[in-house]
C-alpha positions as a LaTeX table, in Angstrom:
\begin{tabular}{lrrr}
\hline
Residue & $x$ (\AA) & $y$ (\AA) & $z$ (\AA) \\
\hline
Unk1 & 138.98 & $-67.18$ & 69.43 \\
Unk2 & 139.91 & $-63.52$ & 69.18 \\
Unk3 & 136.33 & $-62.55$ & 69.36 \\
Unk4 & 137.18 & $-60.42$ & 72.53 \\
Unk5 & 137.91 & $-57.18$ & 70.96 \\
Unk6 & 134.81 & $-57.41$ & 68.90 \\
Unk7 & 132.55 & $-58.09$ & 71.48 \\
Unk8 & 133.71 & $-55.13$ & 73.28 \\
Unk9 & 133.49 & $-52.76$ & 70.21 \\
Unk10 & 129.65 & $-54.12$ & 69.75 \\
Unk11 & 129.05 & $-53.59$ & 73.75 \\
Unk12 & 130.41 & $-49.66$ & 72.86 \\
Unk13 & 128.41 & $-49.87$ & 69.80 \\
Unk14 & 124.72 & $-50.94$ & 71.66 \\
Unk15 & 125.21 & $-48.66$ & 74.75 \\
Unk16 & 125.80 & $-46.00$ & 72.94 \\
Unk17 & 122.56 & $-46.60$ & 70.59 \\
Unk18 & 120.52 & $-47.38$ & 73.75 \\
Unk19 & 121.83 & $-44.22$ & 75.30 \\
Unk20 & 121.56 & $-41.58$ & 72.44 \\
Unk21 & 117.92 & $-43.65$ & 71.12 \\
Unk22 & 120.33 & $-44.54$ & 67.92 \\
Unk23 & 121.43 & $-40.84$ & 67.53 \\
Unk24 & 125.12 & $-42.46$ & 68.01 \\
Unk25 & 125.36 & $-46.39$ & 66.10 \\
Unk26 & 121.75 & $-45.85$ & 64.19 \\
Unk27 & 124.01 & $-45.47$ & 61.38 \\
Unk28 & 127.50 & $-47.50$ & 60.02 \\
Unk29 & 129.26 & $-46.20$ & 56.78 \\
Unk30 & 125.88 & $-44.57$ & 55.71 \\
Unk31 & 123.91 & $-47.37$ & 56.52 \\
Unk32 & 120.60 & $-47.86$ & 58.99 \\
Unk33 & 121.08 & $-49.86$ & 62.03 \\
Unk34 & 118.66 & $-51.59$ & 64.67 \\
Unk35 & 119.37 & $-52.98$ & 67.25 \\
Unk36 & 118.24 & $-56.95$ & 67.38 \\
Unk37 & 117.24 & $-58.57$ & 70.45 \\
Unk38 & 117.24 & $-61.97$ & 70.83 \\
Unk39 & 116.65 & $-64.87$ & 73.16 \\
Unk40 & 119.78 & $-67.37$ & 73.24 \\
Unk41 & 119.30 & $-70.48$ & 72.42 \\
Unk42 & 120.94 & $-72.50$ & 75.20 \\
Unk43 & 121.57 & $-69.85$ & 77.47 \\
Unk44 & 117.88 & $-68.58$ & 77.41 \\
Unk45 & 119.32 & $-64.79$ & 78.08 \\
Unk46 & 118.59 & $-61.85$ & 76.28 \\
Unk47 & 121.33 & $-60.98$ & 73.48 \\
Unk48 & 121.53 & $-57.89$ & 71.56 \\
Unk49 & 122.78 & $-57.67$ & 68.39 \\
Unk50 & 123.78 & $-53.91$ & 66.28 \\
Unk51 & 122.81 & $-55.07$ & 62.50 \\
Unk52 & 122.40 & $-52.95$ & 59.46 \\
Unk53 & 118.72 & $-53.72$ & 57.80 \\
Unk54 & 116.69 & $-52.51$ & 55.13 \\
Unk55 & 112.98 & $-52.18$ & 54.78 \\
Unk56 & 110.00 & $-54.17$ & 53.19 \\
Unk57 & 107.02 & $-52.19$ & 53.14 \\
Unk58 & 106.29 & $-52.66$ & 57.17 \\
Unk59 & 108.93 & $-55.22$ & 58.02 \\
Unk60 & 112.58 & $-54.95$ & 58.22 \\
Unk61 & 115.05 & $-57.17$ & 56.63 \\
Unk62 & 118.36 & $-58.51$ & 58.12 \\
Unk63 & 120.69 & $-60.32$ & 55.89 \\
Unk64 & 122.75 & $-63.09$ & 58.22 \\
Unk65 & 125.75 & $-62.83$ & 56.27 \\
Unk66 & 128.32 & $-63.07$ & 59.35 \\
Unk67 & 130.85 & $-61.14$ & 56.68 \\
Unk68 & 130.80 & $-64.16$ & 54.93 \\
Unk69 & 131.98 & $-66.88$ & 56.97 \\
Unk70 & 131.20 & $-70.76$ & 56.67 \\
Unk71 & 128.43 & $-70.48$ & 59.79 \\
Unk72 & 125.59 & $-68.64$ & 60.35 \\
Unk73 & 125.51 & $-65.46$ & 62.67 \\
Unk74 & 124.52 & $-66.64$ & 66.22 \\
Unk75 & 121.72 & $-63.80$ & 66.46 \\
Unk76 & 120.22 & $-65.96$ & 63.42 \\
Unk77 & 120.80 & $-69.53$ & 65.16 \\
Unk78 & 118.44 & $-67.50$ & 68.38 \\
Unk79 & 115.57 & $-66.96$ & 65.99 \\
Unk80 & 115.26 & $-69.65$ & 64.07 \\
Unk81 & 114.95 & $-71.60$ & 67.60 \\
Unk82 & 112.21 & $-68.92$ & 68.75 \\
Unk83 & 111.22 & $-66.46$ & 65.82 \\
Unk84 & 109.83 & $-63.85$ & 68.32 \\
Unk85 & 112.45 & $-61.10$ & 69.15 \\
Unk86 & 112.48 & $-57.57$ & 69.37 \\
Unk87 & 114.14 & $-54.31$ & 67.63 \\
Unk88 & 115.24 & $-51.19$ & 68.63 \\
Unk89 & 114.89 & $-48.56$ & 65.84 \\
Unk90 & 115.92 & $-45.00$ & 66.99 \\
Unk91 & 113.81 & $-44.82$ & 70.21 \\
Unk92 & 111.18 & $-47.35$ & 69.31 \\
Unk93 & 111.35 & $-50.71$ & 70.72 \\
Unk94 & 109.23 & $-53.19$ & 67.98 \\
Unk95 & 108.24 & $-56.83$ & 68.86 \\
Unk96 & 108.54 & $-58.88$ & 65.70 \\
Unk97 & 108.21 & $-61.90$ & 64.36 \\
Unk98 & 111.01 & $-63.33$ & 62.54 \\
Unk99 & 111.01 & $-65.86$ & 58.98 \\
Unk100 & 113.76 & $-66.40$ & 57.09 \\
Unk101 & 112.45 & $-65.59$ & 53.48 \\
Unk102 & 111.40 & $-68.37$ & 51.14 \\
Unk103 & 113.38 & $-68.64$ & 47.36 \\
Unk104 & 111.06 & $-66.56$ & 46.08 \\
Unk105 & 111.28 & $-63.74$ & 48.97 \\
Unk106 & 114.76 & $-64.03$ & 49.08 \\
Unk107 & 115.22 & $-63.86$ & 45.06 \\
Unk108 & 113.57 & $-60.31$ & 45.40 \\
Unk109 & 115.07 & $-58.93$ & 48.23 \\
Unk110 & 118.84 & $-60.07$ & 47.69 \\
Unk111 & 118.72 & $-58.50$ & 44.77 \\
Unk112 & 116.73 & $-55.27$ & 46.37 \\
Unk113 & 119.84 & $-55.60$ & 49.27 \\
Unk114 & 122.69 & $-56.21$ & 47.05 \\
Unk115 & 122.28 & $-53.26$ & 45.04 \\
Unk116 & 122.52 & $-50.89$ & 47.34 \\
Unk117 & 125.04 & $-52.30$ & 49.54 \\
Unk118 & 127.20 & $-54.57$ & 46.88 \\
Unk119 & 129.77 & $-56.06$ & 50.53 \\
Unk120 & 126.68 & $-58.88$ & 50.40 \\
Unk121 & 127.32 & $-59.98$ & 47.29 \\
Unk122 & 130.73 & $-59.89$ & 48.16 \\
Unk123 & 130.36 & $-61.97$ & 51.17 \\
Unk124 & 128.31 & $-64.58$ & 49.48 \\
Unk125 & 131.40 & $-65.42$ & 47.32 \\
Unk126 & 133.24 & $-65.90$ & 50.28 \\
Unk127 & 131.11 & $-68.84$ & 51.68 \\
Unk128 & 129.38 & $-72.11$ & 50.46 \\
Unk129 & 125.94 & $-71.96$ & 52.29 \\
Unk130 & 123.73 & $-69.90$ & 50.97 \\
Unk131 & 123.16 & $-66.42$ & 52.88 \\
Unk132 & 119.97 & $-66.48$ & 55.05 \\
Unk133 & 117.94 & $-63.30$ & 54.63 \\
Unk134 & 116.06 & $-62.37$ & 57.38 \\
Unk135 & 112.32 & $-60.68$ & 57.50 \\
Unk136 & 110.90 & $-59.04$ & 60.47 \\
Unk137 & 107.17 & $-58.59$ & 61.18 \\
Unk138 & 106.19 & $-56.15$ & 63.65 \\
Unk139 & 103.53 & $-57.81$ & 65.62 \\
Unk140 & 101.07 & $-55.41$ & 65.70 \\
Unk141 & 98.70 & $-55.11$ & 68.32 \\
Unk142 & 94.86 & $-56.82$ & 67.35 \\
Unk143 & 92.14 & $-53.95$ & 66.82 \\
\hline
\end{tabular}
């Protein structure tokens, strides 16, 4: 599968953001990363997943572009099979609820995604289905 060498670079990549609170991998090429954790969908362990994201007012959005190949990320395949995960941003560990954004949502913030960081765009040319994009709602604790 070749997958081997990337797996081991995004190992590097999460214990060094869990190490340094995000200090080291809280940023790729400029841009914010979190890092996503996940329940797996037939394995039922935890997965963790570096992914740039941008922000919403309170939530944070993921874009599952998987560089643009034919299939959905697997991180995305987790949550939509159980939409509660968690994030690590910087030192703060944030339980969220995930939804992938309805035509409307995802109208506004494609377009709020794509230009800043026009590789989206690019990877939506690459592939038939259309992009999922991602929101995260911190469940926040009842007053």
């Amino acid at each position: 599968k070749g997958n081997g060498l990337q797996r081991f670079i995004m190992n590097i990549h999460v214990g060094l953001y869990r190490g340094t609170n995000g200090s080291i991998g809280g940023r790729l090429g400029g841009r914010p990363m979190l890092l996503l954790l996940t329940i797996g969908r037939k394995s039922g362990q935890e997965r963790t997943t570096p992914i740039m994201y941008t922000r919403d007012g309170d939530d944070y959005i993921l874009i599952a572009s998987n560089g643009g190949a034919p299939r959905d990320p697997q991180w995305y395949r987790n949550i939509e099979e159980n939409a509660q995960a968690k994030i690590q941003v910087g030192s703060k560990i944030i339980a969220v609820t995930a939804k992938t954004a309805n035509p409307a949502e995802r109208s506004r913030l494609w377009a709020g995604v794509t230009g800043q960081y026009t590789n989206f765009a690019d990877y939506q040319t690459r592939t038939t289905r259309e992009i999922p994009v991602v929101i995260l709602t911190p469940n926040l604790p009842a007053h």
